[in-house]
C-alpha positions in Angstrom: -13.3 -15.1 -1.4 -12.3 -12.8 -4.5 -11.8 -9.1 -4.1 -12.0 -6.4 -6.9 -8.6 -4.7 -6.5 -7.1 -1.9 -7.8 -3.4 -1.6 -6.4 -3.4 2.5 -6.3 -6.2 2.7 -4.1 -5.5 3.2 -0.5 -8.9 1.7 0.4 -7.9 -2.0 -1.4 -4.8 -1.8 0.0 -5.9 -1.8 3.6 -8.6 -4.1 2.5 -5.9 -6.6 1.2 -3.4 -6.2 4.5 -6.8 -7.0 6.6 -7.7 -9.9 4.6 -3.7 -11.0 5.3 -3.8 -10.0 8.7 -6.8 -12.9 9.3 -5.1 -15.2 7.1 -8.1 -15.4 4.8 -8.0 -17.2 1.5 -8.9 -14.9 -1.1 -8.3 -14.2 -4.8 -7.3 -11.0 -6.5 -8.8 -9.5 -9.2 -7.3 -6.9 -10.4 -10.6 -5.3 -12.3 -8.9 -2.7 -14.2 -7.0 -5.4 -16.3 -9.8 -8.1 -15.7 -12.9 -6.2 -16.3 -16.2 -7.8 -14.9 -18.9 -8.6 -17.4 -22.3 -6.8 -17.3 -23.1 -10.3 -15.8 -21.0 -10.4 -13.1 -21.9 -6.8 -12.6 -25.3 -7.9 -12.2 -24.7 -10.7 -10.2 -22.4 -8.4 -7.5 -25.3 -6.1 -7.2 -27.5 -8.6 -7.0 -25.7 -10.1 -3.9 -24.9 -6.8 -3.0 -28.5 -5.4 -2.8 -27.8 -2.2 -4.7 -28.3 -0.6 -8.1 -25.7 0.3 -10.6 -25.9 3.9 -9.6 -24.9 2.9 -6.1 -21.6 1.5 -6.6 -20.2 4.4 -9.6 -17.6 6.5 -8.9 -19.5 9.5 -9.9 -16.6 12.2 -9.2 -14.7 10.4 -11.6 -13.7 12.5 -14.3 -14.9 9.8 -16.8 -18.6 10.0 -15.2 -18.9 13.4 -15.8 -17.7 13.2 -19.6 -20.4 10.2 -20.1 -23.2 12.5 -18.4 -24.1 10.0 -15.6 -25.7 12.7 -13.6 -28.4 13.1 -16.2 -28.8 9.4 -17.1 -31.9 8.0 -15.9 -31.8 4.6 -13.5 -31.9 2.0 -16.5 -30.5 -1.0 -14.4 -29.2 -2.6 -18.5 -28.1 0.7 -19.9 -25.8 1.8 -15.9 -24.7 -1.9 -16.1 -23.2 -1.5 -19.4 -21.5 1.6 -18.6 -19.7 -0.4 -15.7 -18.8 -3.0 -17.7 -17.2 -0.7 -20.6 -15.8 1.8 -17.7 -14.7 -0.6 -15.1 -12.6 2.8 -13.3 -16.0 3.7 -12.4 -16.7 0.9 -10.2 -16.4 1.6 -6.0 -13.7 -0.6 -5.1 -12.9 -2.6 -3.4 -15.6 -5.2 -3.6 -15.3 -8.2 -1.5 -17.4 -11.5 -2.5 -17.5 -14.6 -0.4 -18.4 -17.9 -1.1 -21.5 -18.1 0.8 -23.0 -15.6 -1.7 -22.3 -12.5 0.1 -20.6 -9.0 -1.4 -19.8 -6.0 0.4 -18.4 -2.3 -0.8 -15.1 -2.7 1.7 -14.1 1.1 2.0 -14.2 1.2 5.5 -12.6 -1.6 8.0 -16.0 -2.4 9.4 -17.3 -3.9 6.1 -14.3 -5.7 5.7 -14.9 -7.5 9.0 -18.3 -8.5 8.3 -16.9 -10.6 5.1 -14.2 -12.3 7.1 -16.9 -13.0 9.4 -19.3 -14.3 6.5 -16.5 -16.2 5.2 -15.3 -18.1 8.1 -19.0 -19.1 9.4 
């Protein structure tokens, strides 16, 4: 299991201390430092079922100075602005081995992939 962490985010945070709490094995990746290629980008919202403009921050003050509101849903062109602005990514993002990803802001999510991971 890998989740895409960023340490000043309350919502990681609890994410993390749940993933402790079951005793799951799980690599961090702290995304800000490691940022994800436009293929792994891909490949999480692949497994994820959602677009690019799904998983932006869009009150990010960043997302307002690269106009995302009036860009139009190019899944290449949104993937690249992720990839080049990883701060805009909804964190954190949970990905088990079994080919599953989920958006963990809310404890809920984050029980489904410790359930996906230990089945």
């Amino acid at each position: 299991m890998e989740i895409w962490f960023n340490p000043a985010c309350s919502k990681c945070r609890l994410a993390q201390e749940m993933l402790d709490e079951a005793g799951a094995d799980y690599v961090v990746r702290r995304y800000l430092e490691a940022p994800p290629t436009a293929a792994e980008i891909e490949d999480v919202l692949d497994r994820l079922g959602l677009q690019p403009w799904d998983i932006t921050r869009m009150a990010e003050p960043r997302a307002e100075e690269l106009g995302l509101a009036d860009l139009t849903h190019d899944r290449e062109q949104w993937i690249a602005v992720l990839a080049a602005n990883p701060s805009l990514i909804q964190r954190p993002i949970i990905i088990t081995a079994d080919g599953s990803a989920w958006v963990a802001r809310s404890p809920e999510e984050v029980e489904k992939a410790l359930a996906a991971d230990q089945a």
